[in-house]
C-alpha positions as CSV (number, residue, x, y, z in Angstrom):
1,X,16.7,6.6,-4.1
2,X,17.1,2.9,-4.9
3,X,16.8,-0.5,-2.5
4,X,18.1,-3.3,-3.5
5,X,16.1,-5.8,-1.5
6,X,17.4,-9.8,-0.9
7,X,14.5,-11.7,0.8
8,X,16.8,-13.5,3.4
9,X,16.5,-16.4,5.7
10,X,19.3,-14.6,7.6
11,X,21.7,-11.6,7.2
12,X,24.4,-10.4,9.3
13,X,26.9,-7.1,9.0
14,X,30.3,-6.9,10.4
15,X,32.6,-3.6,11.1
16,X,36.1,-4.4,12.2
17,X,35.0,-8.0,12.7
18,X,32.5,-7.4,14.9
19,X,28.8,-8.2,14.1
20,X,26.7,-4.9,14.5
21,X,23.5,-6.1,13.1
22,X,21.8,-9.5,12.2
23,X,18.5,-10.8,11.2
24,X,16.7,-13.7,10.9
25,X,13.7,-13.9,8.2
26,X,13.3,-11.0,6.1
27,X,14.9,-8.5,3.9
28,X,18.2,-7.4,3.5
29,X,18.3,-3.7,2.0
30,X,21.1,-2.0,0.4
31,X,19.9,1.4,0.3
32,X,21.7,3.9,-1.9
33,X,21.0,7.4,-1.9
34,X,21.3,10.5,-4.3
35,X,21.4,14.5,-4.0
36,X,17.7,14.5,-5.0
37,X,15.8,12.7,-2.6
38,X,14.3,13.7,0.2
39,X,12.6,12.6,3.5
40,X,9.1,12.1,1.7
41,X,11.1,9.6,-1.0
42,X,12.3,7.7,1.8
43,X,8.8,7.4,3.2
44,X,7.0,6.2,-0.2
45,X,10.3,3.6,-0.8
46,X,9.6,2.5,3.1
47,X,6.0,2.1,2.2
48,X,6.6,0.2,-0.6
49,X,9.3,-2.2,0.7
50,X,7.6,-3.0,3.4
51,X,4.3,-3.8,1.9
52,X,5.8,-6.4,-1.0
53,X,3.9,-9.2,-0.9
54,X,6.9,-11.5,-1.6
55,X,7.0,-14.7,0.8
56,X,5.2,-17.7,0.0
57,X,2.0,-18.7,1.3
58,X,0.8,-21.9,2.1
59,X,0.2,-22.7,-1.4
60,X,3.5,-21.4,-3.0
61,X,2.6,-18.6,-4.2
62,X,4.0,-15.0,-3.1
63,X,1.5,-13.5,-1.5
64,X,2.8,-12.1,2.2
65,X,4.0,-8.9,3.1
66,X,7.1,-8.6,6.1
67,X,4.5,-8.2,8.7
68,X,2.6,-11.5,8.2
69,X,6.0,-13.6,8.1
70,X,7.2,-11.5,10.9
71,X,9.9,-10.7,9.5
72,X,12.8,-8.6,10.0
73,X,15.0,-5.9,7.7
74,X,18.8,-5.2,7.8
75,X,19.2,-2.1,6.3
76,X,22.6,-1.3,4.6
77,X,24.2,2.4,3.0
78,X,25.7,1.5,-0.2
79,X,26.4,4.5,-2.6
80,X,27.8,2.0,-5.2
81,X,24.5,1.5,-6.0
82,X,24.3,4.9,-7.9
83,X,27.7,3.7,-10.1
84,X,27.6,4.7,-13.4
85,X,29.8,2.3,-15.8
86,X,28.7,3.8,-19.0
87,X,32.2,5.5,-19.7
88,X,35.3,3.7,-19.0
89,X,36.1,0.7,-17.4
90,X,35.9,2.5,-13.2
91,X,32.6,3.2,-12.3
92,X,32.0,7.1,-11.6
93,X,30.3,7.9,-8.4
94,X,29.2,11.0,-8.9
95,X,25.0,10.2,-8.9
96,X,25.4,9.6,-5.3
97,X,24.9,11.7,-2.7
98,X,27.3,14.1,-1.1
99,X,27.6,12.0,2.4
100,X,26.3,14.6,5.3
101,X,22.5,14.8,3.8
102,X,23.0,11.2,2.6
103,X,24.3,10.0,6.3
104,X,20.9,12.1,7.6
105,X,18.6,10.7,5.2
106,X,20.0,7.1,6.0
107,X,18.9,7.1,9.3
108,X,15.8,8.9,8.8
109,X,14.9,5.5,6.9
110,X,15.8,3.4,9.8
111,X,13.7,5.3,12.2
112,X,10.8,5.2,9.8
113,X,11.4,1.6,9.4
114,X,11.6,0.9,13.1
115,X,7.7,2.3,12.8
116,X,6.6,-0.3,10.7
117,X,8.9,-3.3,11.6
118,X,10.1,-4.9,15.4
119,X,13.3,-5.6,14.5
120,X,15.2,-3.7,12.0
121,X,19.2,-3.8,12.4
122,X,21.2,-1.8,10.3
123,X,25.0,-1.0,9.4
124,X,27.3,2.1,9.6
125,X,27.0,4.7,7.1
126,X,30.4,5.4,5.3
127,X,32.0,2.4,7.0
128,X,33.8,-0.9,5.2
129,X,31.3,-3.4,5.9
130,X,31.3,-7.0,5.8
131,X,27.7,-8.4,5.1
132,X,26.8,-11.7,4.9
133,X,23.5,-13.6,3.9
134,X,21.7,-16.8,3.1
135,X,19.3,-15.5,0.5
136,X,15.5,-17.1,0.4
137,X,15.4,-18.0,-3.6
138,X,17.0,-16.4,-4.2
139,X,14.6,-13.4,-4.4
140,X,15.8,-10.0,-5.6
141,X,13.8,-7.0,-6.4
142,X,15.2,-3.2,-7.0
143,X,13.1,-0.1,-6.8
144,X,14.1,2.8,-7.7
145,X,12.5,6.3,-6.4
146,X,12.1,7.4,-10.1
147,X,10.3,4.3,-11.1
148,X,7.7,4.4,-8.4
């Protein structure tokens, strides 16, 4: 499993130009998904996203976690995250997961999310999104499931 996660001052995603999720403060989370994980490597991803000490304190430094800034997450399905570009100029696919267990496992995380976090929007699984943020930084960070 991998999360790309943008520490946002805002985020936003559209479907058929219509805005079906938006955040303030927080994290916006691509979340891609392979035919290995499972429900308890969504829960130790979850643990750790949420509990990055990545917003400044009152010094500067990045100390606070989501909960302390109150912030929010927009959570976003993006299998491209699994591309492989090894071979070839056109990235192969095939590392993602097939999309039935993937769609599940997708909102599994937003549920769990939605235990740790008030607000937590999210897009559509499988859909053509249109996603739009300011990001705070910028701030990146990746995890991936097999680097935890």
């Amino acid at each position: 499993m991998r999360f790309l996660i943008q520490r946002v001052n805002s985020a936003s995603v559209e479907i058929d130009h219509n805005v079906v999720g938006s955040i303030d403060k927080g994290y916006c989370v691509f979340v891609g998904i392979s035919d290995t994980d499972t429900k308890e490597t969504a829960d130790k991803m979850i643990h750790k996203m949420v509990n990055l000490r990545i917003f400044d304190d009152e010094n500067g430094k990045t100390n606070l976690d989501l909960a302390t800034v109150g912030g929010s997450l927009l959570i976003i399905s993006q299998f491209t995250l699994y591309a492989d570009c090894r071979r070839g100029n056109r990235p192969s696919f095939t590392d993602a997961g097939k999309p039935d267990p993937s769609k599940e496992l997708y909102n599994y995380i937003i549920d769990k999310c939605r235990e740790n976090v008030p607000i937590v929007a999210h897009g559509e699984f499988g859909a053509d999104m249109k996603v739009s943020l300011v990001n705070d930084g910028p701030f990146t960070i990746w995890l991936d499931s097999d680097k935890l």
